[in-house]
Rosetta silent file (secondary structure, phi, psi, omega in degrees, C-alpha in Angstrom):
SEQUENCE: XXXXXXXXXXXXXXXXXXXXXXXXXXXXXXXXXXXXXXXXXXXXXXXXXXXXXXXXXXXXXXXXXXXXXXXXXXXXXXXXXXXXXXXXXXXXXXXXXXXXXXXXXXXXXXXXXXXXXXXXXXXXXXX
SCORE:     score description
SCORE:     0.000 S_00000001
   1 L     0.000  138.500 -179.177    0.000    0.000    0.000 S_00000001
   2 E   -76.032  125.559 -167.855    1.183    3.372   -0.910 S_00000001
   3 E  -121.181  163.687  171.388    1.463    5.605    2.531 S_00000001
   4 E  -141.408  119.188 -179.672    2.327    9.745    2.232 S_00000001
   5 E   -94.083  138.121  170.565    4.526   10.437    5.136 S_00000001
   6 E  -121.495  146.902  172.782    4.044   14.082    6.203 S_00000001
   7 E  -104.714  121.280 -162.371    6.599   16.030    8.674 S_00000001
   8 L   -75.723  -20.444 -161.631    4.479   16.958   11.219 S_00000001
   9 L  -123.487   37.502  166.269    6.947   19.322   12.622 S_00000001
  10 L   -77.858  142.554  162.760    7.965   21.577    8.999 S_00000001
  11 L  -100.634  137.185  162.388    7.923   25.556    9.026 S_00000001
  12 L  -103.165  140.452 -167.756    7.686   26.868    6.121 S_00000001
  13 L   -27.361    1.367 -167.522   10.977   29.385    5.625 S_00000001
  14 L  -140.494   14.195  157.861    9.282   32.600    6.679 S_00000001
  15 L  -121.182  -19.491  168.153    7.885   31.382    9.814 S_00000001
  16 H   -19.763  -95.768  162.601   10.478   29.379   10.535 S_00000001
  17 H    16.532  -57.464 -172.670   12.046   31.724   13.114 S_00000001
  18 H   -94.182  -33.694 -140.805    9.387   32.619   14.959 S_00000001
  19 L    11.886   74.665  176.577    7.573   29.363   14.861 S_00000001
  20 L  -119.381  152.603  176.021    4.748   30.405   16.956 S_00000001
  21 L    85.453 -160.326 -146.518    1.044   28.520   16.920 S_00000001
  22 L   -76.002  153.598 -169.295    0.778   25.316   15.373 S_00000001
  23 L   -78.390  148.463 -157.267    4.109   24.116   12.921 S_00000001
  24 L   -85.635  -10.261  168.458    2.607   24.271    9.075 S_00000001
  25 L   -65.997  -24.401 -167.628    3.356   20.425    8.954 S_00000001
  26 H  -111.846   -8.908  175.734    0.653   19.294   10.932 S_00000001
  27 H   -93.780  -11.353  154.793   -1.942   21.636    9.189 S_00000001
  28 H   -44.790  -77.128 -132.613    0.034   19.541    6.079 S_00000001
  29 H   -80.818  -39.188 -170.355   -0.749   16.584    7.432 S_00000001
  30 H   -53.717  -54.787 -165.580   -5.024   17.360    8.638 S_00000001
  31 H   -39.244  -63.223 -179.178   -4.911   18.616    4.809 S_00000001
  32 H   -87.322  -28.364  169.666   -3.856   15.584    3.089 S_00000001
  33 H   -74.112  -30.139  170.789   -5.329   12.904    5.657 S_00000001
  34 H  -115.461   -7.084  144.619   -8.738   14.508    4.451 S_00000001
  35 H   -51.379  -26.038 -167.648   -7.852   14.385    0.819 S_00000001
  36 L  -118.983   19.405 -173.900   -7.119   10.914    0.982 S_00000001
  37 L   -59.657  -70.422  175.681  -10.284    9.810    2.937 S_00000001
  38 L   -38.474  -41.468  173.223  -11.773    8.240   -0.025 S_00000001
  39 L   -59.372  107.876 -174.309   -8.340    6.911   -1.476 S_00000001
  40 L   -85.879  -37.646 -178.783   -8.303    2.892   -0.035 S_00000001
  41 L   -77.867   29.804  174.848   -5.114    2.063   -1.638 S_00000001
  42 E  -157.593  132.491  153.312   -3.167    5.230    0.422 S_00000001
  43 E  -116.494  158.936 -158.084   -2.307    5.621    3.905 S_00000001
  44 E  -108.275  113.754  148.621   -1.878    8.379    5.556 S_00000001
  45 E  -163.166  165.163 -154.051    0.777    9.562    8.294 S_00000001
  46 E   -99.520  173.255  168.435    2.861   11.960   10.209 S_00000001
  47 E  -135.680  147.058 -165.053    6.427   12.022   11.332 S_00000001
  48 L   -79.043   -5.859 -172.335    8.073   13.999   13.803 S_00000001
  49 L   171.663  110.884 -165.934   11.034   15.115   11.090 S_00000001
  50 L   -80.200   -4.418 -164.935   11.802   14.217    7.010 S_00000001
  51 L    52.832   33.512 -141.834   15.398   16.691    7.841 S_00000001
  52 L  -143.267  -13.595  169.629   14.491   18.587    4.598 S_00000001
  53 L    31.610  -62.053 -165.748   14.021   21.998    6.573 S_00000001
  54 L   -83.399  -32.799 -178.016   15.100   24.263    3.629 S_00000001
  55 L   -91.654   18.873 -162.938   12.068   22.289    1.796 S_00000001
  56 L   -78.094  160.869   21.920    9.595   22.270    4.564 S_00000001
  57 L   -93.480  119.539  171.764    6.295   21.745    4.122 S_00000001
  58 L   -97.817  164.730  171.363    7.858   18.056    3.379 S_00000001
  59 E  -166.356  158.471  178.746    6.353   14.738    2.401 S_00000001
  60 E  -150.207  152.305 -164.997    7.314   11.594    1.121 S_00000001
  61 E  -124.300   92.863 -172.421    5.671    8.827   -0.913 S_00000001
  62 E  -132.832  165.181  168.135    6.649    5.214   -0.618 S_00000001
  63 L  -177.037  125.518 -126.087    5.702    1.659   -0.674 S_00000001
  64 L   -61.620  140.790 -163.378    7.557   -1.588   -0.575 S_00000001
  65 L    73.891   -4.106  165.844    9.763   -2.492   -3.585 S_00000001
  66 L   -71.587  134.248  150.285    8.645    0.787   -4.953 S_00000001
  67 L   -14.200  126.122  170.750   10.281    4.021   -5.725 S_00000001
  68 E  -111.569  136.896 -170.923   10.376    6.208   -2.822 S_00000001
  69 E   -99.305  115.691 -176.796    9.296   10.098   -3.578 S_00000001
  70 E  -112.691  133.798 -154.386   10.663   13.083   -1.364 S_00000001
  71 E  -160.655  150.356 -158.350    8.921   16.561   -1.975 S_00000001
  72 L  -165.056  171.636  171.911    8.853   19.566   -0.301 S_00000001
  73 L    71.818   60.443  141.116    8.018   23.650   -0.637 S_00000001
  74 L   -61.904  148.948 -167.356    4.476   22.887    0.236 S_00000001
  75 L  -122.723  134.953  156.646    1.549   25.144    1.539 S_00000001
  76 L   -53.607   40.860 -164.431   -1.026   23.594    3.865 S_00000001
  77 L  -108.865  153.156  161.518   -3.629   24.186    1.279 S_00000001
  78 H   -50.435  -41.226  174.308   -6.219   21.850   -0.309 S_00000001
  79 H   -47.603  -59.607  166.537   -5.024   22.359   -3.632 S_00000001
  80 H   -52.005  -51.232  175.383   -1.928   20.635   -2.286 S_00000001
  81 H   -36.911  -62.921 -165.285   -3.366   18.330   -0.240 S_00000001
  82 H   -64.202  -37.980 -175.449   -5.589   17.052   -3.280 S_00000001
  83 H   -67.632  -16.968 -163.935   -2.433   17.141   -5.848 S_00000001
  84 H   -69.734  -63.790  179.672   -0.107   15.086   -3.076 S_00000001
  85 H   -31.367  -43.524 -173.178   -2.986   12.385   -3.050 S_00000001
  86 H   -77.624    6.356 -157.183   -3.497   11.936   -6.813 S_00000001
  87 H   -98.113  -44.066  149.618    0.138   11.855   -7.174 S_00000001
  88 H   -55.463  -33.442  170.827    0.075    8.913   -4.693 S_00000001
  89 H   -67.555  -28.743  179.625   -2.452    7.110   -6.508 S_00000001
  90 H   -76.012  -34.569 -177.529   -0.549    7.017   -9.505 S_00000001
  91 H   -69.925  -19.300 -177.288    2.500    5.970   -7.534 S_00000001
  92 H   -81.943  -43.941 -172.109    0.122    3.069   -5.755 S_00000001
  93 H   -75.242   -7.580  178.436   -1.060    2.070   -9.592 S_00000001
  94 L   -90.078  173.490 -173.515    2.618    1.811  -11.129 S_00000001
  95 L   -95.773  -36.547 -160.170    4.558   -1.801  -10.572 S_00000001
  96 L   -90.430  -34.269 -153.890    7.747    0.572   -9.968 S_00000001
  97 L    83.521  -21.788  175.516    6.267    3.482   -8.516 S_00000001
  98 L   -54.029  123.095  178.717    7.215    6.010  -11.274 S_00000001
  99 L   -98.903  137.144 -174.036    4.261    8.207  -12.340 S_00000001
 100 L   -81.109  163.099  159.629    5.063    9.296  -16.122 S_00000001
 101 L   -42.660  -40.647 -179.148    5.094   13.105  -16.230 S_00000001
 102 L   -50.345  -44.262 -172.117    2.038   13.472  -18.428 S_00000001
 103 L   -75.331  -50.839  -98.061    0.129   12.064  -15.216 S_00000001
 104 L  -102.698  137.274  158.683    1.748   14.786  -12.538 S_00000001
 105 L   -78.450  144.304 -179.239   -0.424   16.626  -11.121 S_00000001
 106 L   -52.545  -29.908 -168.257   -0.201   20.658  -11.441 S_00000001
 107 L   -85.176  -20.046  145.183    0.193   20.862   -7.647 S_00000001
 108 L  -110.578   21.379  150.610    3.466   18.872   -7.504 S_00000001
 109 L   -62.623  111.639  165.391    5.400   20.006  -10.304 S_00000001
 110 L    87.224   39.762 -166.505    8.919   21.784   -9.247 S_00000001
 111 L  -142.527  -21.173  176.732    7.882   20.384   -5.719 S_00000001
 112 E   -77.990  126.549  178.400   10.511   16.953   -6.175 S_00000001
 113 E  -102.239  -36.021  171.565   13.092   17.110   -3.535 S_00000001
 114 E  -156.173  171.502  170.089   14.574   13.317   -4.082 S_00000001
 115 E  -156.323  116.648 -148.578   14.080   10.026   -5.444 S_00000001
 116 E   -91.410  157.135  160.595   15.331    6.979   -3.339 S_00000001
 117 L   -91.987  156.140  175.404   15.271    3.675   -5.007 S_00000001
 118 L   -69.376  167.946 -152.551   13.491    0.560   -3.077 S_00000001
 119 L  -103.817  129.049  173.009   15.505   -0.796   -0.632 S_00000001
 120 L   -46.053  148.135  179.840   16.905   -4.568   -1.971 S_00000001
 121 L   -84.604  165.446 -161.364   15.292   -7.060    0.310 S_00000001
 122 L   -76.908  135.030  155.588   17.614   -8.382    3.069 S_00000001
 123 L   -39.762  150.231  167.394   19.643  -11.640    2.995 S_00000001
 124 L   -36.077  149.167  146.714   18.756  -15.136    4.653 S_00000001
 125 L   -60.013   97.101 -159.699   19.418  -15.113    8.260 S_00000001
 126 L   -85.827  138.930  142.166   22.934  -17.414    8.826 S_00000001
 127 L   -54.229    0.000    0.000   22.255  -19.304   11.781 S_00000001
């Protein structure tokens, strides 16, 4: 299943500083958790820190043997919220995870921060 990890505890750069009231990550996360109500193939959840800072509002999009997708300079807006979801569904509907461009949603173009390859599965256990 495809999950979208959100960092619950990103600033975005111009509040950073002050951070006072709630951190723009967790109004991220309410954002995208009700965007994706409907989605069955996507879970939803936060993290206390993606280390991406410079890039906050961050998120990342993975699922096992899959591509994993790191993205960042996010707004707590719907508009985002709704492009992060569809962007996961395409990443839940590929074998690889790679969504072709043509498919990208307007809301996370110029928004890719990295792109991890799946992690090889682990050798046998030597006894």
């Amino acid at each position: 299943m495809t999950t979208i990890t959100v960092c619950t505890t990103c600033w975005q750069p111009e509040l950073r500083e002050a951070k006072e009231g709630t951190p723009c990550g967790e109004s991220l996360l309410a954002a995208v958790a009700s965007a994706a109500e409907a989605a069955e193939e996507i879970t939803v959840r936060g993290t206390a820190c993606l280390m991406g800072c410079e890039h906050g509002c961050n998120i990342a999009i993975s699922d096992d043997g899959k591509l994993t997708y790191v993205l960042g300079r996010f707004t707590p807006e719907v508009d985002a919220a709704e492009g992060i979801v569809a962007y996961a569904r395409g990443h839940a509907a590929s074998a690889s995870g790679a969504v072709p461009f043509r498919e990208w949603p307007q809301a996370v173009k110029g928004h890719f921060v990295a792109r991890v390859p799946p992690l090889a599965p682990l050798p046998p256990k030597l006894d």
